[in-house]
VEXDREN-2710 file (C-alpha; in Angstrom, 1 decimal):
% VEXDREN-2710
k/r/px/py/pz
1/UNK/121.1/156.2/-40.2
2/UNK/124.0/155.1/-38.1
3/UNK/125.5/151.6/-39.1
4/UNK/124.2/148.7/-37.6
5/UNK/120.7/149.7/-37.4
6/UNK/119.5/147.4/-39.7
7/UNK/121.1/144.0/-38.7
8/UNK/120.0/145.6/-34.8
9/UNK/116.4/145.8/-35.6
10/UNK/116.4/142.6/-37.8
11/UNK/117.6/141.0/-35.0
12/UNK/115.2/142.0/-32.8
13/UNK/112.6/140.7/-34.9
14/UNK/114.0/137.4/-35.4
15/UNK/114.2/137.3/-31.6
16/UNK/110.3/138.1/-31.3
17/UNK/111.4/141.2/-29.5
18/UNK/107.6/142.8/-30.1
19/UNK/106.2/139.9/-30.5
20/UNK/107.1/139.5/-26.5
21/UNK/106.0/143.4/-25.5
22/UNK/109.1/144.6/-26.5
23/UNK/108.8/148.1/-27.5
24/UNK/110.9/149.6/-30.3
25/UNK/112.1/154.0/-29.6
26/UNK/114.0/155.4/-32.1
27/UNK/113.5/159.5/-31.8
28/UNK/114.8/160.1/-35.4
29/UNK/112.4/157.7/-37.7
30/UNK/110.4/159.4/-40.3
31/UNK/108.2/157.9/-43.4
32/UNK/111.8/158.0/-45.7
33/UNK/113.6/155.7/-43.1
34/UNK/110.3/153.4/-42.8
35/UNK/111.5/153.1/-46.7
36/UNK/114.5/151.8/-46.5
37/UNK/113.3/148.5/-43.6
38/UNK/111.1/145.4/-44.3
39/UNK/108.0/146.6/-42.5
40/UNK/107.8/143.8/-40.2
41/UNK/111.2/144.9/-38.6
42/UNK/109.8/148.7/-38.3
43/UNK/106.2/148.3/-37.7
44/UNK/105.1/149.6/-34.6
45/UNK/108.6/151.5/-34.0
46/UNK/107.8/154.7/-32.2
47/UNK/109.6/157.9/-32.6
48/UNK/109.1/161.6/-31.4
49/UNK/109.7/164.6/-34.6
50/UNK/108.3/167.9/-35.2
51/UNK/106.1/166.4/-38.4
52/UNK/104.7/163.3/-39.8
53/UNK/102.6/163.3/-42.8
54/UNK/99.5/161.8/-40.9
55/UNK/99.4/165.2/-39.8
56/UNK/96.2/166.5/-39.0
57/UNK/97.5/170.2/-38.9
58/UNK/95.8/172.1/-42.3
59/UNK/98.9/174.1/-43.2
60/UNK/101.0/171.4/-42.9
61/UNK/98.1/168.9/-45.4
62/UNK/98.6/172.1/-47.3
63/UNK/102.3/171.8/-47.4
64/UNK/102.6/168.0/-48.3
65/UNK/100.3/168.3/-50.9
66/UNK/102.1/171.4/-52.7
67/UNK/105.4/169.6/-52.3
68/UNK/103.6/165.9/-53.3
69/UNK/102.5/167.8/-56.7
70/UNK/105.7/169.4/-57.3
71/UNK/108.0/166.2/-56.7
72/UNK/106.1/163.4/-57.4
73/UNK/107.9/160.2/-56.6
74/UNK/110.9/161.5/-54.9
75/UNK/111.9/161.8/-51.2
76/UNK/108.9/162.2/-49.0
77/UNK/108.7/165.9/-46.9
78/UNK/109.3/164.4/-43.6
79/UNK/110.4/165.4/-40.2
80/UNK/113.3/163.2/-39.1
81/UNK/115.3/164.3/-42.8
82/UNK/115.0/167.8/-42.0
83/UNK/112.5/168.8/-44.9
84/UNK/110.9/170.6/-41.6
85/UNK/113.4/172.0/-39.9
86/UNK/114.9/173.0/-43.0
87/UNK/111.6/174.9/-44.2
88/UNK/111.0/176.2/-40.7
89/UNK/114.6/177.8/-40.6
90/UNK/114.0/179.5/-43.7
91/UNK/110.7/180.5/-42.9
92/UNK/112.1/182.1/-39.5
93/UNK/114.9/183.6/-41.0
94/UNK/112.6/185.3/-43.4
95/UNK/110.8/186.9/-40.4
96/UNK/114.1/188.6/-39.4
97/UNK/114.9/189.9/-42.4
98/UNK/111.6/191.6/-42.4
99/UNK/111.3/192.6/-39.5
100/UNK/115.3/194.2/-39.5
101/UNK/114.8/195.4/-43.1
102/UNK/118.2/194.0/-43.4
103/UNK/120.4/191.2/-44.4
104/UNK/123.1/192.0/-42.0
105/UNK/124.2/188.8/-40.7
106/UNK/124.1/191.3/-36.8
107/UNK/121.1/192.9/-37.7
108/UNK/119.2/189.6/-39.0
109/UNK/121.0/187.4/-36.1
110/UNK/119.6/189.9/-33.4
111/UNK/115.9/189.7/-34.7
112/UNK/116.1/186.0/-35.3
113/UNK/116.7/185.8/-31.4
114/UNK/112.7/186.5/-31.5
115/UNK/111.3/185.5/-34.8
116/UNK/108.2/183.4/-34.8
117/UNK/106.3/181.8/-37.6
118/UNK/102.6/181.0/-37.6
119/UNK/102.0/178.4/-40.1
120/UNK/105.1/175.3/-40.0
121/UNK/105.5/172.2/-40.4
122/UNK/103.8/170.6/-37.5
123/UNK/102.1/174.2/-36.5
124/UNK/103.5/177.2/-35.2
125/UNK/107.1/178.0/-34.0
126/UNK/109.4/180.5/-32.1
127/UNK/112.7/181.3/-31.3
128/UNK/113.7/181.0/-27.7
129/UNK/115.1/184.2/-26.9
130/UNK/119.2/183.8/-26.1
131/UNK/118.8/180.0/-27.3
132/UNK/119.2/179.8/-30.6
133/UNK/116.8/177.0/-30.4
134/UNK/113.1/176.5/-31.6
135/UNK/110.1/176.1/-29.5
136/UNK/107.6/174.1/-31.1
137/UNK/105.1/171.5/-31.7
138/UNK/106.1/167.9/-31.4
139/UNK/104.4/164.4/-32.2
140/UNK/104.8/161.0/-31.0
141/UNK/103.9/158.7/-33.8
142/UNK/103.9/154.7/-34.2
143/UNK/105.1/153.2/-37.4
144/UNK/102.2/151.5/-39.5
145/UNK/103.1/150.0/-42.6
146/UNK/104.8/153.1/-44.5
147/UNK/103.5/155.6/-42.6
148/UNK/103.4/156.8/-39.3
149/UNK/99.6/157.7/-37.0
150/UNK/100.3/160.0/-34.5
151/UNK/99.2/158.3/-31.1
152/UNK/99.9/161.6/-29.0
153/UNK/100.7/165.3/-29.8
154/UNK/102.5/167.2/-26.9
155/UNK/102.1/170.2/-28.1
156/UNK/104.7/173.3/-28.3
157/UNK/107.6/171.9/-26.2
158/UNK/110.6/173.8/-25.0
159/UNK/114.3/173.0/-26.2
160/UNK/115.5/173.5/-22.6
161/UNK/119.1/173.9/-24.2
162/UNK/121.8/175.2/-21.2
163/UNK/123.1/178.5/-22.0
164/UNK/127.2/178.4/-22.3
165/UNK/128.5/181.8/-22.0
END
């Protein structure tokens, strides 16, 4: 969380920011960070990740729950602290190695450029081919006391990342 943050949003609530209209965007927000704020300076904060926990998704109810059991009262598997990502780039680089036979860092790198996974965090995902980015689901969700509803899902969404070459 970059410095300021907190005396930033504090601010804004002593201002009546929300109170006023004022919406609140912060893209990287997950259940962890909602930890670490008063709630009435986060509630009703939106931000945009790959997974909240409100998640409707089985696999990922499936997920949380298996990682709830196995570290009960720790850090919460979240999107924006990159428990996701983090599982989903294991996940994907798994497919590789399968599907290469291999753990060549060439061979694995080459069928990575491809992999796909059905069951993530959030849903399904996929490399973009030449990107080195992942295509997949994505969630906007409003902060409500410590946890997040997910007001809209948008579905698989492209990294559109500019190819340098």
């Amino acid at each position: 969380m970059p410095p300021g943050v907190s005396a930033f949003l504090e601010q804004l609530h002593d201002a009546g920011f929300q109170k006023r209209g004022g919406q609140v965007v912060c893209t990287y927000f997950d259940e962890n960070l909602l930890a670490a704020f008063p709630r009435a300076h986060v509630d009703g904060i939106l931000s945009c990740l790959d997974h909240y926990q409100t998640i409707s998704h089985p696999f990922s109810r499936q997920l949380l729950a298996r990682y709830n059991k196995r570290f009960p009262n720790s850090q919460q598997f979240t999107g924006g602290s990159a428990c996701s990502g983090l599982y989903r780039g294991i996940r994907l680089w798994e497919a590789a190695v399968k599907e290469c036979q291999s753990v060549n860092a060439y061979d694995v790198a080459a069928a990575l450029d491809h992999a796909k996974i059905a069951d993530g965090p959030g849903g399904t995902a996929e490399m973009v081919p030449g990107q080195h980015h992942v295509r997949m689901n994505m969630y906007i969700g409003r902060a409500k006391g410590s946890a997040f509803e997910i007001v809209r899902s948008l579905g698989a969404i492209n990294p559109n990342e500019r190819v340098y070459r």
